[in-house]
ROGUVO-623218 format. One line per 5 residues: their letters; for each residue z, x, y of C-alpha. Coordinates in pm, 1 decimal, padded with zeros to 6 digits. Example, Ala and Ser with C-alpha at 12.3 -4.5 7.8 and 13.67 -1.06 7.14 Angstrom:
BEGIN
as	00780.0:01230.0:-00450.0 | 00714.0:01367.0:-00106.0;
***
This chain:
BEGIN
xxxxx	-09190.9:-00836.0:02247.2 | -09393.2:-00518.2:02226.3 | -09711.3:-00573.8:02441.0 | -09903.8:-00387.1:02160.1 | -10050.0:-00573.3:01906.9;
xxxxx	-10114.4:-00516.3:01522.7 | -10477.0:-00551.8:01460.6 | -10607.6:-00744.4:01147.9 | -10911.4:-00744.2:01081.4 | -10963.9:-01013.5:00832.3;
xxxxx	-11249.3:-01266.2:00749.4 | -11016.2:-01458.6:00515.0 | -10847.1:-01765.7:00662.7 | -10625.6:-01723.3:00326.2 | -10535.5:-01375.0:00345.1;
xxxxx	-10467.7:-01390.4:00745.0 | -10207.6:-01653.0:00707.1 | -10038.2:-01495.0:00376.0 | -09958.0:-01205.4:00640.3 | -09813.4:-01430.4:00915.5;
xxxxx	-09612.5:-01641.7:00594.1 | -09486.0:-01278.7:00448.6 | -09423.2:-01155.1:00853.5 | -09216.9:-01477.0:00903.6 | -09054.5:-01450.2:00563.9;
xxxxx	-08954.3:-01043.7:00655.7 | -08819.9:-01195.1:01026.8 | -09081.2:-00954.4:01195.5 | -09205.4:-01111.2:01554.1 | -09486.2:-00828.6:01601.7;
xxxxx	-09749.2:-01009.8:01779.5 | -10050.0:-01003.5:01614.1 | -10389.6:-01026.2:01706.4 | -10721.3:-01119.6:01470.5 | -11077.4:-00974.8:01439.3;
xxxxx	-11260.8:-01218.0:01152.1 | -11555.6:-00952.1:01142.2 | -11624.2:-00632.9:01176.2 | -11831.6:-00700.4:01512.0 | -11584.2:-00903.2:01679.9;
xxxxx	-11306.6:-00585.7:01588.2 | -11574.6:-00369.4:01728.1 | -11622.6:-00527.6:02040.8 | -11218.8:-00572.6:02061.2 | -11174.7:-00208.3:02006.1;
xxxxx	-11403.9:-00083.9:02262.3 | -11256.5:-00311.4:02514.0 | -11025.7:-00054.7:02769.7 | -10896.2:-00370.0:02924.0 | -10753.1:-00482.2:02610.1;
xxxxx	-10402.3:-00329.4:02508.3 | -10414.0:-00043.7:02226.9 | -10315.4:-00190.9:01905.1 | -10017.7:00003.4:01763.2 | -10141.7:-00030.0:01393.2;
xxxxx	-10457.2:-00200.3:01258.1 | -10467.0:-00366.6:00935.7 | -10841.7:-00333.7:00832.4 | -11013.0:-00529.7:00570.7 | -11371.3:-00357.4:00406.1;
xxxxx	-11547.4:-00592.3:00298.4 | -11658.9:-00804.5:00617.7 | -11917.0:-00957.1:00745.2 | -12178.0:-00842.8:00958.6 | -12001.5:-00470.9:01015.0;
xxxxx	-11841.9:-00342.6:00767.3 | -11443.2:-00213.5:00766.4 | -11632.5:00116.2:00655.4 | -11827.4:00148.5:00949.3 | -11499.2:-00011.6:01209.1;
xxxxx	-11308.3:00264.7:01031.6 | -11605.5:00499.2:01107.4 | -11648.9:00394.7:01484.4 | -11263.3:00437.8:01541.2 | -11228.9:00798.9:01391.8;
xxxxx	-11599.6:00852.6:01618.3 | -11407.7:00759.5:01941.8 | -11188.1:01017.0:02087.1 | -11008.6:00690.6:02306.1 | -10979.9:00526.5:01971.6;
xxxxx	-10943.4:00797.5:01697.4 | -10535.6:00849.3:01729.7 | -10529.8:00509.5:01622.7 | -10345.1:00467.6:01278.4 | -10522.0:00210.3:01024.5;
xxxxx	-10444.4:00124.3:00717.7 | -10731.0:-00063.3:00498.7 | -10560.3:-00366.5:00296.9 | -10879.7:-00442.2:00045.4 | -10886.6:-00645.1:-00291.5;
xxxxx	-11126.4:-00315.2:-00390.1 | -10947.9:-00087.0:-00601.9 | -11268.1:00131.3:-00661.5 | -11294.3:00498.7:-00600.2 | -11580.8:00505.4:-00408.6;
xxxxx	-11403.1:00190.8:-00171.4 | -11080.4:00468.6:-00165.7 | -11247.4:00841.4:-00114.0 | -11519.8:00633.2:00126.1 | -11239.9:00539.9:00332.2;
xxxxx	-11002.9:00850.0:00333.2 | -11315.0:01055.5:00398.0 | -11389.8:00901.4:00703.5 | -10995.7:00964.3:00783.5 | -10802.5:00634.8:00719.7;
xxxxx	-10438.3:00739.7:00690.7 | -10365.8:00450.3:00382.0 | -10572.4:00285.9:00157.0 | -10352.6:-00036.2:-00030.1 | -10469.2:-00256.2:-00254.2;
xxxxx	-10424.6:-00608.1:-00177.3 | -10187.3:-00783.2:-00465.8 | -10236.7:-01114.5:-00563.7 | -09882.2:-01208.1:-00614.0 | -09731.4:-01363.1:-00288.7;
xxxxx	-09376.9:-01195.9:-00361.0 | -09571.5:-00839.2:-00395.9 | -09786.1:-00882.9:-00092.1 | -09446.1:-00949.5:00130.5 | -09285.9:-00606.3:00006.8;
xxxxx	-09628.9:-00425.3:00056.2 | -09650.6:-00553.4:00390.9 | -09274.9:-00483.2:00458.7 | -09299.5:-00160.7:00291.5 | -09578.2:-00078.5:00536.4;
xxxxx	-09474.3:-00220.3:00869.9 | -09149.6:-00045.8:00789.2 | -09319.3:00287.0:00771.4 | -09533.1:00276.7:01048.1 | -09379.2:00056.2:01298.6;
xxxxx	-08995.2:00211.4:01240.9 | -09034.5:00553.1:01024.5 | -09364.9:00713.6:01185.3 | -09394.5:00873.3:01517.2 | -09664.8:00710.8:01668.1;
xxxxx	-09880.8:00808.9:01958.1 | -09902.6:00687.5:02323.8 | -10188.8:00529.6:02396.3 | -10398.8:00728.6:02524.1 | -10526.7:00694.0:02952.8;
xx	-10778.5:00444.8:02986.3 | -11066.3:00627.1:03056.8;
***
């Protein structure tokens, strides 16, 4: 098991077990690890003792923090800013998209509502970035 996580940072009970059901269904093991709030993914990311997620899964619209302003701290943080995150949001809106690109998310998908299309998304995606992609070494701890 890799001792990196995936991040997801998801409020929804609903939409955090759909991606276990569709991980189980695609036979990934990744371990994952859950922020239900933009705070609590805050506080997770900041934490050095923690281990460096190798992808985070960010939902926007959270409570308390945003994902626009997670997605803002991470890029703000040179420890955190190599960190590749992709925002999974039921917003298909412009503004939601160029926000989030503009403050340097590398993918912006739009959450389906079909169970079958949600598993190949997610496949789609964890085959790009956890097999295709290069990804970087986390960085030292400072």
């Amino acid at each position: 098991m890799h001792p990196h996580p995936i991040l997801i940072v998801e409020d929804s009970d609903e939409d955090f077990e759909a991606i276990g059901w569709a991980m189980r269904r695609l036979g990934r093991h990744d371990p994952l690890e859950r922020c239900q709030d933009g705070d609590e993914a805050t506080e997770r990311l900041l934490d050095r003792a923690r281990p460096w997620p190798r992808l985070v899964l960010l939902d926007l619209n959270l409570p308390g923090t945003d994902g626009r302003e997670v997605l803002a701290l991470i890029r703000r943080d040179p420890y955190l800013r190599p960190l590749p995150v992709v925002v999974l949001s039921t917003s298909a809106s412009d503004e939601d998209v160029n926000a989030c690109y503009e403050l340097g998310v590398n993918a912006y998908l739009i959450k389906p509502v079909n169970f079958e299309q949600f598993t190949e998304q997610l496949r789609v995606t964890l085959d790009f970035w956890l097999g295709l992609a290069r990804l970087p070494d986390p960085p030292e701890r400072a």
